[in-house]
DSSP file (Angstrom, degrees, kcal/mol; ACC not computed):
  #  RESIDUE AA STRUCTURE BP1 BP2  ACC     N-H-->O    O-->H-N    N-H-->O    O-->H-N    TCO  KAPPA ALPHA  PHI   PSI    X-CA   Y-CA   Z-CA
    1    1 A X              0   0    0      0, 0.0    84,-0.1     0, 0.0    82,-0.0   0.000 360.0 360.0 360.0 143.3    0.0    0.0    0.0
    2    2 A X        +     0   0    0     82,-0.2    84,-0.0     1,-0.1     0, 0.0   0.749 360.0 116.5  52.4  33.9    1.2    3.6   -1.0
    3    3 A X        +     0   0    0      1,-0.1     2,-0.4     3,-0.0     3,-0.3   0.643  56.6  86.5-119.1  22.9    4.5    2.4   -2.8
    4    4 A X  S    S+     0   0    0      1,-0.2    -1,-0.1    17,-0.0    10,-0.0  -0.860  89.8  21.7 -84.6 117.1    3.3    3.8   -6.3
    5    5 A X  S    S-     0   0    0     -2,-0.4     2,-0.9     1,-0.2    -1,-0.2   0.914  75.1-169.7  97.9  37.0    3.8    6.8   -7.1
    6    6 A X    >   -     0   0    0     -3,-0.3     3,-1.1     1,-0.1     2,-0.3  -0.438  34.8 -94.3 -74.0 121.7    6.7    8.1   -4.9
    7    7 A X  T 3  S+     0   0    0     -2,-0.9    -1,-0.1     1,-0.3     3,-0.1  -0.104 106.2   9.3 -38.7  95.6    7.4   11.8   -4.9
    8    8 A X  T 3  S+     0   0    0      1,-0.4     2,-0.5    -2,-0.3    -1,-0.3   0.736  84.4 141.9 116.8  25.8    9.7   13.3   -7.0
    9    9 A X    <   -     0   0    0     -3,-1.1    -1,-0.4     1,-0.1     4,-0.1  -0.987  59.5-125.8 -86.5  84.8   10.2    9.6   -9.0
   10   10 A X    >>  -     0   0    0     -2,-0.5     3,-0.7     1,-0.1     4,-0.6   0.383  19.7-107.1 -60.0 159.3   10.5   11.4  -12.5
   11   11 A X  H >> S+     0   0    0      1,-0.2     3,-0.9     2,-0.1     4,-0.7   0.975 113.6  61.9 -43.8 -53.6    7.9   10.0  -15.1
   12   12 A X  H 34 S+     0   0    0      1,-0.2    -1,-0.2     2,-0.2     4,-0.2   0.406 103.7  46.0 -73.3   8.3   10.2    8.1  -17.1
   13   13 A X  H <>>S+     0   0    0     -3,-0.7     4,-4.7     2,-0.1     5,-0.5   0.274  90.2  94.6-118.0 -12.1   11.4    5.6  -14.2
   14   14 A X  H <X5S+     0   0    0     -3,-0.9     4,-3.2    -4,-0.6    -2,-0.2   0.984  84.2  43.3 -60.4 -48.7    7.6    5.1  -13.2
   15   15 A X  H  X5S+     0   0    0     -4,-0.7     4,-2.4     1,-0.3     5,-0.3   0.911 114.2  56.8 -69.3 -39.3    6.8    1.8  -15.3
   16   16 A X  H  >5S+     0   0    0      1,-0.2     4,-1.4     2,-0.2    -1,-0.3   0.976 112.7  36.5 -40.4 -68.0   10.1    0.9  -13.9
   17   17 A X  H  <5S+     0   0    0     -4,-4.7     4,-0.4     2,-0.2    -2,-0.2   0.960 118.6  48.8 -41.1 -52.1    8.9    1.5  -10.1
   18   18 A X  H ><<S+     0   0    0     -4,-3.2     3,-1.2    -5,-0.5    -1,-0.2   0.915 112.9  42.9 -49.6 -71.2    5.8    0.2  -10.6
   19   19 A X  H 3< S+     0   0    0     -4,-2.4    -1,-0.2     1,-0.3    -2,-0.2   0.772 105.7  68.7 -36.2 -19.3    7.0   -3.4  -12.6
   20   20 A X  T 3< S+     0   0    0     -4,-1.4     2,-0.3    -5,-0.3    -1,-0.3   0.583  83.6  96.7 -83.9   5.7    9.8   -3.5   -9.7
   21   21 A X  S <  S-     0   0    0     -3,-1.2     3,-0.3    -4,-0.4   -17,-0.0  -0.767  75.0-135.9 -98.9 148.5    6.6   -4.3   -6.7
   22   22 A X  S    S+     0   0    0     -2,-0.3    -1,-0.2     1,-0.2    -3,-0.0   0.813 106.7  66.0 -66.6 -33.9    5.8   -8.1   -5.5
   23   23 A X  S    S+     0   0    0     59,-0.1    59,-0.7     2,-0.1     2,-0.6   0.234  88.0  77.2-106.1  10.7    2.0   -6.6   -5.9
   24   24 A X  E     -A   81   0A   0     -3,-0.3     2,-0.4    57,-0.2    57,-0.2  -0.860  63.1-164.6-138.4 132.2    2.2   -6.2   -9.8
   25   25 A X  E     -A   80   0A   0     55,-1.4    55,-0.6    -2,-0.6     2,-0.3  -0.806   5.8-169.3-127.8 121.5    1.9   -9.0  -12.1
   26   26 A X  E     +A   79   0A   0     -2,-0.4     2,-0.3    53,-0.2    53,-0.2  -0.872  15.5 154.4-124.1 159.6    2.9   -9.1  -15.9
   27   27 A X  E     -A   78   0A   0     51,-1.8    51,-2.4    -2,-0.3    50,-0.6  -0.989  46.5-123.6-169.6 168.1    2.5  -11.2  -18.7
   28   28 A X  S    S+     0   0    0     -2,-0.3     2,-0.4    49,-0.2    48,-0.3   0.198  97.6  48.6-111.9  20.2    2.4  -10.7  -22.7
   29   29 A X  S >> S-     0   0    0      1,-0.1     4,-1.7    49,-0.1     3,-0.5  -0.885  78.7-126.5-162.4 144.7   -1.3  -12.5  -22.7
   30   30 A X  H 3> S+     0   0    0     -2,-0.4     4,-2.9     1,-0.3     5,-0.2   0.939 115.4  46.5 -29.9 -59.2   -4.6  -12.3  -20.9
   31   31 A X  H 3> S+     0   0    0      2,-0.2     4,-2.4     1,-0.2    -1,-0.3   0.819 108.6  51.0 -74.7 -16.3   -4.4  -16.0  -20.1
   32   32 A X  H <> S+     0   0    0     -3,-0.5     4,-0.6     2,-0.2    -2,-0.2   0.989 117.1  48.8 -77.5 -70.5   -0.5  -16.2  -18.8
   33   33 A X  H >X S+     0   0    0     -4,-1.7     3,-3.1     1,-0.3     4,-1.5   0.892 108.1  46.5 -51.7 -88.5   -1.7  -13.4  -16.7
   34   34 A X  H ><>S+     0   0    0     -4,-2.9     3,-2.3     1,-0.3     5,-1.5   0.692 119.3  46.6 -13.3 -65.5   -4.9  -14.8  -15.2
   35   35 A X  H 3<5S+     0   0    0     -4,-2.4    -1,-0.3     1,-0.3    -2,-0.2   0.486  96.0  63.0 -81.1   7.1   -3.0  -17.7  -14.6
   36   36 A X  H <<5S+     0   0    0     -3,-3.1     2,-0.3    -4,-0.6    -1,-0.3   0.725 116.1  38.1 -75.5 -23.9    0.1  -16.3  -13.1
   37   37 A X  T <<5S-     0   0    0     -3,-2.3    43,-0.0    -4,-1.5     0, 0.0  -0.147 121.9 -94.1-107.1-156.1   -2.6  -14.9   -9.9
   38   38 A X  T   5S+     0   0    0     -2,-0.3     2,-0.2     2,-0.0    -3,-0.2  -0.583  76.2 142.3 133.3   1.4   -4.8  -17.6   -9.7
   39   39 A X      < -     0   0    0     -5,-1.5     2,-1.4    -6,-0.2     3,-0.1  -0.431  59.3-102.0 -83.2 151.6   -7.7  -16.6  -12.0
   40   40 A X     >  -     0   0    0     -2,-0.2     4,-2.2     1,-0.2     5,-0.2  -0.454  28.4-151.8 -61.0  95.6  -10.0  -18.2  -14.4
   41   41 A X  H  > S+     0   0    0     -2,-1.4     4,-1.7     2,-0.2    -1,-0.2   0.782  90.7  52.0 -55.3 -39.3   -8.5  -17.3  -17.6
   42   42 A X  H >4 S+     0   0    0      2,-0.2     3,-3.9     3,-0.1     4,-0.5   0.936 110.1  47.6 -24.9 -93.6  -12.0  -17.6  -19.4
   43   43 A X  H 34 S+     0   0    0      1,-0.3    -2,-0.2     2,-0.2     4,-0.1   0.540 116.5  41.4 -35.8 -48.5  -13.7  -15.4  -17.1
   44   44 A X  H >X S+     0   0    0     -4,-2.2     4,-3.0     2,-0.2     3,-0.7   0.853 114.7  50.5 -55.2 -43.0  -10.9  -12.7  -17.2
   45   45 A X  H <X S+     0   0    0     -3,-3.9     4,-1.5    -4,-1.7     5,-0.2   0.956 112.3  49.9 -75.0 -31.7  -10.4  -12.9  -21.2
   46   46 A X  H 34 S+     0   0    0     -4,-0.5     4,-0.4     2,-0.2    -1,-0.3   0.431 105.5  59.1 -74.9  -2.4  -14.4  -12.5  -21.5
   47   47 A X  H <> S+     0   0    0     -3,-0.7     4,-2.3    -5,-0.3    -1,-0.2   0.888 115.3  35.3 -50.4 -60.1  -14.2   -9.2  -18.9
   48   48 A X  H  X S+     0   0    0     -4,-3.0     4,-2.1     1,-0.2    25,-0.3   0.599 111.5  58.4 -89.2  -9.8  -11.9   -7.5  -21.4
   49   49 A X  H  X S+     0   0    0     -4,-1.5     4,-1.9    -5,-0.2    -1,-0.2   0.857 115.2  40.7 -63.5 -50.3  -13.7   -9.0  -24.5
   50   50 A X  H >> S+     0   0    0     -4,-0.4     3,-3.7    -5,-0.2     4,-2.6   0.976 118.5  45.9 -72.2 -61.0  -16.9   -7.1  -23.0
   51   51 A X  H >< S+     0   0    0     -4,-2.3     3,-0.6     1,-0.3     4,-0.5   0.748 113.0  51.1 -16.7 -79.8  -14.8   -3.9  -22.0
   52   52 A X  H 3X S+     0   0    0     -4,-2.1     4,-2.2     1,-0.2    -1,-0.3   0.592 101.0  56.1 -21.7 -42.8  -13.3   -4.0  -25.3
   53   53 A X  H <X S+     0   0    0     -3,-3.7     4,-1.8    -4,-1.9     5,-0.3   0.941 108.0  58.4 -68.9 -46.4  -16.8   -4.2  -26.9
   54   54 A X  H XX>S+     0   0    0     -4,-2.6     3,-1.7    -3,-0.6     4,-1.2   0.825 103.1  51.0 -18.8-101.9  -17.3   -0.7  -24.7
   55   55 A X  H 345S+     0   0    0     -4,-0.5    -1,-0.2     1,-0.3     3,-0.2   0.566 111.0  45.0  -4.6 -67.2  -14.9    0.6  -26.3
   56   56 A X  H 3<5S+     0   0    0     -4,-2.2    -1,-0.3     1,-0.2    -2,-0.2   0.921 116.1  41.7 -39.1 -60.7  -16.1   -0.3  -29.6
   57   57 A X  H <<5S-     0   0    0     -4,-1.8    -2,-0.3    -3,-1.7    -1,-0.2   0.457 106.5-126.5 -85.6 -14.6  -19.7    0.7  -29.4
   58   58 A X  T  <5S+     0   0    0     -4,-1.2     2,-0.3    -5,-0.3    -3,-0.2   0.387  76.3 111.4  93.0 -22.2  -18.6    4.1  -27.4
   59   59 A X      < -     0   0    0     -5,-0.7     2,-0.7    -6,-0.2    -2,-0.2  -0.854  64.2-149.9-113.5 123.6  -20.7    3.2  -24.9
   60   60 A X     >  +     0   0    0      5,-0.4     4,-0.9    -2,-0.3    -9,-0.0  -0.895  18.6 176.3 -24.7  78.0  -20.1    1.9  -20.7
   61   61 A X  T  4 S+     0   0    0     -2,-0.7    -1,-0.1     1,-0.2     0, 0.0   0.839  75.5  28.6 -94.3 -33.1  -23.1   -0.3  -20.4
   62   62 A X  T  4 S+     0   0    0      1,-0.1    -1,-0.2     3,-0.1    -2,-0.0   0.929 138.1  14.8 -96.6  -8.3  -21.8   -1.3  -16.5
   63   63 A X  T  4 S-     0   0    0      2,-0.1     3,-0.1     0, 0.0    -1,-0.1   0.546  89.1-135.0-120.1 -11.0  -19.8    1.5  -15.2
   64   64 A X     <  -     0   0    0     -4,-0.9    -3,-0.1     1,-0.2     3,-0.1   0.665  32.6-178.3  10.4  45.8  -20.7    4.4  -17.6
   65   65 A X        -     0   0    0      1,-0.1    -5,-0.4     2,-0.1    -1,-0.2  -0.352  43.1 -82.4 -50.4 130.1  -17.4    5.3  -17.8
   66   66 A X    >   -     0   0    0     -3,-0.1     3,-2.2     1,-0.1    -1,-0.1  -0.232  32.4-126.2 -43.0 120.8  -17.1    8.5  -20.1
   67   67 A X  G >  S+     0   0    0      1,-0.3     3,-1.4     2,-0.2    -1,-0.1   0.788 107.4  65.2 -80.6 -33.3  -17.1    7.3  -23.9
   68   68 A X  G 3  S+     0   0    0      1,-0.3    -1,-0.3     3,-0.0    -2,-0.1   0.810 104.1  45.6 -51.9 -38.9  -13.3    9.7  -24.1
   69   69 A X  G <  S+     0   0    0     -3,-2.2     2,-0.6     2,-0.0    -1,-0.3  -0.134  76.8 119.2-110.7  46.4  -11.8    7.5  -21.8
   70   70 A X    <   -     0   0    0     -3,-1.4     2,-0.2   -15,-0.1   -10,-0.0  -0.993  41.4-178.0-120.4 114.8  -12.8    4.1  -23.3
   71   71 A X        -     0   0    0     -2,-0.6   -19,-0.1     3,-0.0     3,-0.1  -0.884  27.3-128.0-117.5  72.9   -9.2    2.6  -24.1
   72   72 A X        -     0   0    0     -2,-0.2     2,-0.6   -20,-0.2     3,-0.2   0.133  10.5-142.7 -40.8 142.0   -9.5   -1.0  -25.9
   73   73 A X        +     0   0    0    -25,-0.3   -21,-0.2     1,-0.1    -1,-0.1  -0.957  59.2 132.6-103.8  99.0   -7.1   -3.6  -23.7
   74   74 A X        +     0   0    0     -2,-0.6     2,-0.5     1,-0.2    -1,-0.1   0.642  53.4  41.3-117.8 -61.4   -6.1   -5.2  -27.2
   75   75 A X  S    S-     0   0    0     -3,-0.2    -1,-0.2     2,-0.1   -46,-0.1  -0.886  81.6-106.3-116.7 129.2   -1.9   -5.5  -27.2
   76   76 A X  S    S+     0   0    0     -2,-0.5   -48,-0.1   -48,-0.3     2,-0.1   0.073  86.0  97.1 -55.5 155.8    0.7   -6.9  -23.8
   77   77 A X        -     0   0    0    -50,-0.6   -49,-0.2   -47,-0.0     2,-0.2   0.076  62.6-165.5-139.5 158.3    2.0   -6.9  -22.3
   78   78 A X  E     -A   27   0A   0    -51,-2.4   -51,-1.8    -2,-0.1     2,-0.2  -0.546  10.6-152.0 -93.7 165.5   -1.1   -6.8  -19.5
   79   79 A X  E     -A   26   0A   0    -53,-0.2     2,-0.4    -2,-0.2   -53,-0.2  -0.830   6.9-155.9-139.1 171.1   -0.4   -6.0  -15.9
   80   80 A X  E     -A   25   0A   0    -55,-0.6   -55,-1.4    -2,-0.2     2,-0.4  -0.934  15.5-151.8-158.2 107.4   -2.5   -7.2  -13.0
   81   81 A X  E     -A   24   0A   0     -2,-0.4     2,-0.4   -57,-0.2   -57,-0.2  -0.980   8.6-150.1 -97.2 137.4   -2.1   -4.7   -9.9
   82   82 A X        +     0   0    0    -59,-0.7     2,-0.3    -2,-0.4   -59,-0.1  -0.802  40.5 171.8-112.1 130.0   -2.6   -6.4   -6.4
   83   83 A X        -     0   0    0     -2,-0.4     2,-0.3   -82,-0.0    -2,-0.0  -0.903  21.0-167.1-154.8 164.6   -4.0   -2.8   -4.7
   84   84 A X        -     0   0    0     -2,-0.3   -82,-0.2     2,-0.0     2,-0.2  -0.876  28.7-108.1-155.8 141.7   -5.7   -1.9   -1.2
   85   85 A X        +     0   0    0     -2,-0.3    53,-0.0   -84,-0.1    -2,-0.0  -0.336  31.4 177.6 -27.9 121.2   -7.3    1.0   -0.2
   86   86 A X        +     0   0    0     -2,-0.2     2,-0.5     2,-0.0    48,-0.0  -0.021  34.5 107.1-150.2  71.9   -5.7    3.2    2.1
   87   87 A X        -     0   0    0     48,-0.1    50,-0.2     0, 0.0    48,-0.2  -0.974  53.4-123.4-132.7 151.6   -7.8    6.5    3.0
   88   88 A X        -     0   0    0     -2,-0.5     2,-0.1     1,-0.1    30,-0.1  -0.640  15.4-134.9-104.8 165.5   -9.6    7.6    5.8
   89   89 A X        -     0   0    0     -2,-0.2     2,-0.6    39,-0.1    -1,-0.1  -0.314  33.5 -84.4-117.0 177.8  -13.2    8.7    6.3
   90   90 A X    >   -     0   0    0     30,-0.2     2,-0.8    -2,-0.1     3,-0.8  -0.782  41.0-157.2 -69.7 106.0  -14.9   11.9    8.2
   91   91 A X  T 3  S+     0   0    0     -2,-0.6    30,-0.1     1,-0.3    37,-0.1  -0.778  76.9  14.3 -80.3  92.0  -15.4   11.3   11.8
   92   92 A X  T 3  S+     0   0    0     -2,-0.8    -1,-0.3    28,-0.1    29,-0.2   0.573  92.7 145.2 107.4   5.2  -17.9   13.1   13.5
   93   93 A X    <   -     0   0    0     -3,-0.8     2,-0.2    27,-0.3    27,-0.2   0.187  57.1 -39.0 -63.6-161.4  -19.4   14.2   10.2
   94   94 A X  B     -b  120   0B   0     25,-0.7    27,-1.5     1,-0.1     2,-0.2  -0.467  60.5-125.3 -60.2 134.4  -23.4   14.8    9.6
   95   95 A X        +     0   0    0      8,-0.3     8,-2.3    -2,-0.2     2,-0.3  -0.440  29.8 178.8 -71.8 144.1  -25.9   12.5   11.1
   96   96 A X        -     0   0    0     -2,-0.2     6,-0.3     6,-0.2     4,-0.3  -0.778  23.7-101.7-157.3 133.8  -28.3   10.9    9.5
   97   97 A X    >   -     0   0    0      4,-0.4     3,-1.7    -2,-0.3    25,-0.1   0.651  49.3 -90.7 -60.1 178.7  -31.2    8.5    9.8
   98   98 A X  T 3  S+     0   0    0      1,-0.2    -1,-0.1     2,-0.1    -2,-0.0   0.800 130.7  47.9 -61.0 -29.0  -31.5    4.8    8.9
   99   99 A X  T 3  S-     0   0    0      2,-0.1    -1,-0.2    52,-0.0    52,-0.2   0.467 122.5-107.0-101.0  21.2  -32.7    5.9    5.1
  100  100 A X    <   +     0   0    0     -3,-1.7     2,-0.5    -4,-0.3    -3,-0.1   0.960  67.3 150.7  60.7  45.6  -29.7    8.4    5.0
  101  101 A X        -     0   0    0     13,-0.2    -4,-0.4    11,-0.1    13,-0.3  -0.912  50.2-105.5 -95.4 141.6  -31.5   11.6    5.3
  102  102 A X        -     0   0    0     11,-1.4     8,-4.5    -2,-0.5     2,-0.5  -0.490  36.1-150.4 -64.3 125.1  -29.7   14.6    7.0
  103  103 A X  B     -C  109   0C   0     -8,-2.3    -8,-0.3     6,-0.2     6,-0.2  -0.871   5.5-125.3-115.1 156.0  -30.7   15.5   10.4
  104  104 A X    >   -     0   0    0      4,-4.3     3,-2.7    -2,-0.5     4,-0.1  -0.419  39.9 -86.3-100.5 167.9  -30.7   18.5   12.1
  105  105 A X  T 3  S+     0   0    0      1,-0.3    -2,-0.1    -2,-0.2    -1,-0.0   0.382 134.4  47.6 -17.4 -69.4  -29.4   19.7   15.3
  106  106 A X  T 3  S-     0   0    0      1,-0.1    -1,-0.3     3,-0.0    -2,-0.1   0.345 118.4-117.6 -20.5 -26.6  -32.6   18.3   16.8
  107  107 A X    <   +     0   0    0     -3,-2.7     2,-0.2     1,-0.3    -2,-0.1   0.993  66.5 141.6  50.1  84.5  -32.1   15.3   14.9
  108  108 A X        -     0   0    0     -4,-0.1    -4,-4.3   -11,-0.0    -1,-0.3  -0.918  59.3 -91.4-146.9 156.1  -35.1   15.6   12.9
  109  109 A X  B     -C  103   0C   0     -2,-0.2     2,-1.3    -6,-0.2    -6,-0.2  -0.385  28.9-143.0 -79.6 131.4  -35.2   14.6    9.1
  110  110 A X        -     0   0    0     -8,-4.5    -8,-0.3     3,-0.2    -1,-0.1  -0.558  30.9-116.0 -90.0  94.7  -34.4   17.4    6.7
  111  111 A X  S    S-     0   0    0     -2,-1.3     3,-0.1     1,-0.2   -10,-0.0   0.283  87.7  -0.2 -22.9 122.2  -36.7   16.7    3.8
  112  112 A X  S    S+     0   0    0      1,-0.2     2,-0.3    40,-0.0    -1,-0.2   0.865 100.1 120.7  58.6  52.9  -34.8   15.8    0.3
  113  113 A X        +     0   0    0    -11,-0.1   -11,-1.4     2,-0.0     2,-0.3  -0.922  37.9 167.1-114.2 110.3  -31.7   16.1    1.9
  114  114 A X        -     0   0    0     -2,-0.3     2,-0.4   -13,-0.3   -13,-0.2  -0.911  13.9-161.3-153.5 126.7  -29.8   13.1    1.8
  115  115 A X        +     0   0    0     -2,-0.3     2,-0.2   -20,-0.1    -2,-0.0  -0.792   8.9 173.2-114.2 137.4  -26.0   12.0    2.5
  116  116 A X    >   +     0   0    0     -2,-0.4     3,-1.6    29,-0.1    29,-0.2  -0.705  38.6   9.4-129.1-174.1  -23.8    9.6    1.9
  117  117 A X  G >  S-     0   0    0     23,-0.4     3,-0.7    -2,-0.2    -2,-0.0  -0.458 117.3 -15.4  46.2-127.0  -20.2    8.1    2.0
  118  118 A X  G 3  S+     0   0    0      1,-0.4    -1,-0.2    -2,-0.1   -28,-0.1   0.323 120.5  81.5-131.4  -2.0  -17.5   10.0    4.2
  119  119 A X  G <  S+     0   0    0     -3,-1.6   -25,-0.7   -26,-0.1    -1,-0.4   0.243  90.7  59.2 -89.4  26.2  -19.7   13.3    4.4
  120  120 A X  B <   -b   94   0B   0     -3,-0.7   -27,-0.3   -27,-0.2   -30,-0.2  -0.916  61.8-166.8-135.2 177.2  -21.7   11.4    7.4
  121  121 A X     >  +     0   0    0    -27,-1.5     4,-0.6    -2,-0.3   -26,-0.1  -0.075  63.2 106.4-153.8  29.7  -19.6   10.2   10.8
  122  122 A X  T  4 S+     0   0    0    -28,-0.2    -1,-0.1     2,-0.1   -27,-0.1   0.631  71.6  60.8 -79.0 -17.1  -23.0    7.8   11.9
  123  123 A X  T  4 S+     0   0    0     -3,-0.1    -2,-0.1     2,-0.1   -32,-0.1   0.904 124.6   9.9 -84.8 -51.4  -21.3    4.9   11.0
  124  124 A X  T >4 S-     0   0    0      1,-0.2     3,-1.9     4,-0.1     2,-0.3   0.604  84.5-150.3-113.6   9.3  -18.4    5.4   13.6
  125  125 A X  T 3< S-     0   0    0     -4,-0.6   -32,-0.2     1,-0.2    -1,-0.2  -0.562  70.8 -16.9  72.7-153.1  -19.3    8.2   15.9
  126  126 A X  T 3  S+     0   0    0     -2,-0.3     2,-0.2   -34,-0.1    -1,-0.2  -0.015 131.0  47.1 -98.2   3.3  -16.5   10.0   17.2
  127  127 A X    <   -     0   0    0     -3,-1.9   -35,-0.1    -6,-0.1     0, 0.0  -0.973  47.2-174.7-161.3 162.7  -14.1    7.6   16.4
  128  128 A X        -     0   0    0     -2,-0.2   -39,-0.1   -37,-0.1     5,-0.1  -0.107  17.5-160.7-149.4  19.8  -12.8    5.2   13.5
  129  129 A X        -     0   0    0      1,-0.2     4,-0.4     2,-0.1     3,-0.2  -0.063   2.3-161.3 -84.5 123.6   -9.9    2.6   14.6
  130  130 A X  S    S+     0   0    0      1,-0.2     4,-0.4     2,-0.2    -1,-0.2   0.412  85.9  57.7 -79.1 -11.1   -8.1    1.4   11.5
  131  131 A X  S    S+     0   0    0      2,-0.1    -1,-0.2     1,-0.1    -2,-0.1   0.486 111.7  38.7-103.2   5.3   -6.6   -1.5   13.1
  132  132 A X  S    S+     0   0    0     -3,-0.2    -2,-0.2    -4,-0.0    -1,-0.1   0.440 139.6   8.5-107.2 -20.9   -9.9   -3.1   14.4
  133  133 A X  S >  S+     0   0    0     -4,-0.4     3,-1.3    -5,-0.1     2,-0.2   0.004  77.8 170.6-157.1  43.0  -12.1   -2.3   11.2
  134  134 A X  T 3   +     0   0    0     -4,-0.4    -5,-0.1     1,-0.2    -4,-0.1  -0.473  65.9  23.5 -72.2 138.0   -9.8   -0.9    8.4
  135  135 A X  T >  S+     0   0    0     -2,-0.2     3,-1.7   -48,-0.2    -1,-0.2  -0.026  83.6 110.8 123.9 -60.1  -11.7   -0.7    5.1
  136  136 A X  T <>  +     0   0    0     -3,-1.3     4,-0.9     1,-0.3     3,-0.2   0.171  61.4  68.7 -71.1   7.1  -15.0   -0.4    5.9
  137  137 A X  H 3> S+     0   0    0    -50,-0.2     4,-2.1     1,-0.2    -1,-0.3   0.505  89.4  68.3 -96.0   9.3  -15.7    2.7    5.1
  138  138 A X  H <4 S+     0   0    0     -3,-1.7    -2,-0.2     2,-0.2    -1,-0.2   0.692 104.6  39.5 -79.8 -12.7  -15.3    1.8    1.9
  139  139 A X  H >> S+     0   0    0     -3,-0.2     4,-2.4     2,-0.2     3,-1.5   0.703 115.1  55.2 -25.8 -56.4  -18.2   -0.3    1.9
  140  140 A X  H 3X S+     0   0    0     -4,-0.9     4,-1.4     1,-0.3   -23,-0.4   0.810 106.8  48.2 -54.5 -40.6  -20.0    2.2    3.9
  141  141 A X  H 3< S+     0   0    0     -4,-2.1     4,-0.4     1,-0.2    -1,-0.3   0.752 115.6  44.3 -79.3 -16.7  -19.3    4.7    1.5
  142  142 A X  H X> S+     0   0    0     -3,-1.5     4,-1.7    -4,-0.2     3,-1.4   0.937 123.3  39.2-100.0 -48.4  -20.7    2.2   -1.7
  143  143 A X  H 3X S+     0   0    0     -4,-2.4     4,-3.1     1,-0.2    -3,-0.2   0.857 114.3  50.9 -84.0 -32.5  -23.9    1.1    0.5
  144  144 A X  H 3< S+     0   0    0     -4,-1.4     4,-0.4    -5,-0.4    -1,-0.2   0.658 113.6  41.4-102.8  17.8  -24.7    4.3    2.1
  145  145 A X  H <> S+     0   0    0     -3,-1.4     4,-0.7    -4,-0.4    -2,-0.2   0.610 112.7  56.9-105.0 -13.0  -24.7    6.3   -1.1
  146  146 A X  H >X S+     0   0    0     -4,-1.7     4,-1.8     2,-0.2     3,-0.7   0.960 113.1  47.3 -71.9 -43.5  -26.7    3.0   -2.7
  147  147 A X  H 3X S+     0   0    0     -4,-3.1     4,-1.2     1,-0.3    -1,-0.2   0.774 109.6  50.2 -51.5 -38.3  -29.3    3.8    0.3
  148  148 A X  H 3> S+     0   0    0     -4,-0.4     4,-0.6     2,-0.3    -1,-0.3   0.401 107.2  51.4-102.8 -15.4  -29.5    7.3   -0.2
  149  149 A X  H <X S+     0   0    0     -4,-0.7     4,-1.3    -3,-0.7    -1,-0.2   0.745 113.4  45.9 -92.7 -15.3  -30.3    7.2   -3.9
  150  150 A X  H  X S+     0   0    0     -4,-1.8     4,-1.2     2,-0.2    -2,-0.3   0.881 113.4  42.6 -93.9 -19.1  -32.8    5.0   -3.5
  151  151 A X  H  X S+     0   0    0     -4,-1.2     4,-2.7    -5,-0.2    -3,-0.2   0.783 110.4  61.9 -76.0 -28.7  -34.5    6.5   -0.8
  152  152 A X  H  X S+     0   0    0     -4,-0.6     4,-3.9     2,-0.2     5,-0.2   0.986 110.5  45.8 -51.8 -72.5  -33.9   10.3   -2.7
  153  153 A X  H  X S+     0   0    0     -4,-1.3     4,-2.0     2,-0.3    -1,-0.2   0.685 107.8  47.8 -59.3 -27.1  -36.0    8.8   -5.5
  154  154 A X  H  X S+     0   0    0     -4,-1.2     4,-1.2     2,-0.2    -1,-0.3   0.951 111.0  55.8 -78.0 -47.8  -38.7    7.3   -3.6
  155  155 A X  H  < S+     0   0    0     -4,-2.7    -2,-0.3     1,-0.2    -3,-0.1   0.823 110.7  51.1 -37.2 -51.7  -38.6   10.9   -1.8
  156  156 A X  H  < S+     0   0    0     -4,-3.9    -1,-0.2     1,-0.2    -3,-0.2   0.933 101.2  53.3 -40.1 -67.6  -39.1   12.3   -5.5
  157  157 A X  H  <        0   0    0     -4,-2.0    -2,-0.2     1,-0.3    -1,-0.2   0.563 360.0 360.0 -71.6   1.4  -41.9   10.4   -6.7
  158  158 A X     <        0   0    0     -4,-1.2    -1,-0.3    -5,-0.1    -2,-0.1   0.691 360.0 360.0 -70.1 360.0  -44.0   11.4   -3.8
């Protein structure tokens, strides 16, 4: 964790850096790669067959990633990065109910207001310790912005 990207590593020595970590895996085909980590070489080459089809068509049909940054994975050598999270969240941010609405001083809901990810501090209160539960606000942040759009939208069609 953090050892990409060191400060003051000129550009041209980066692919160097990078290839030179136990956590990055190379290989001049999809399937020597899958199978150098332990993946199902099907499954992987039919990820980047669909990506690839992105690409084609312009289009993001699972991520909508921006049609500008759609970059066919066509010629190796491929890489495989082994990667972790490593940022911390808000502690002590806004509160907000079980359906992720903002509350106010009072803790009462503010209608169509609704927050998610690292701008709310309900999940851990007034504290956060990264060596009992490191990680999890990256979940927190995926689940409590999934909560808050759907609850936003039911809040809408009323």
């Amino acid at each position: 964790m953090f050892t990409f990207g060191t400060p003051g590593v000129p550009m041209s020595e980066a692919r160097q850096q990078l290839e030179s970590l136990d956590s990055c895996h190379k290989a001049d085909s999809i399937k020597e790669l899958a199978e150098s980590v332990g993946l199902d070489a099907a499954a992987l080459q039919e990820t980047v067959d669909t990506y690839n089809a992105y690409c084609k068509a312009g289009a993001d049909d699972d991520f909508g990633k921006a049609a500008e940054y759609l970059y066919p994975v066509e010629e190796g050598p491929f890489y495989i990065l082994e990667v972790a999270d490593g940022y911390y969240t808000t502690v002590g941010g806004l509160e907000i109910s079980e359906n992720a609405e903002a509350l106010d001083n009072d803790n009462n809901v503010i209608p169509g207001l609704y927050v998610g990810g690292c701008d709310t501090g309900s999940l851990y209160g007034d504290s956060y310790d990264v060596a009992t539960a490191p990680g999890s606000q990256a979940s927190w942040a995926i689940d409590s912005g999934r909560l808050a759009m759907k609850h936003a939208a039911e809040y809408l069609e009323a």
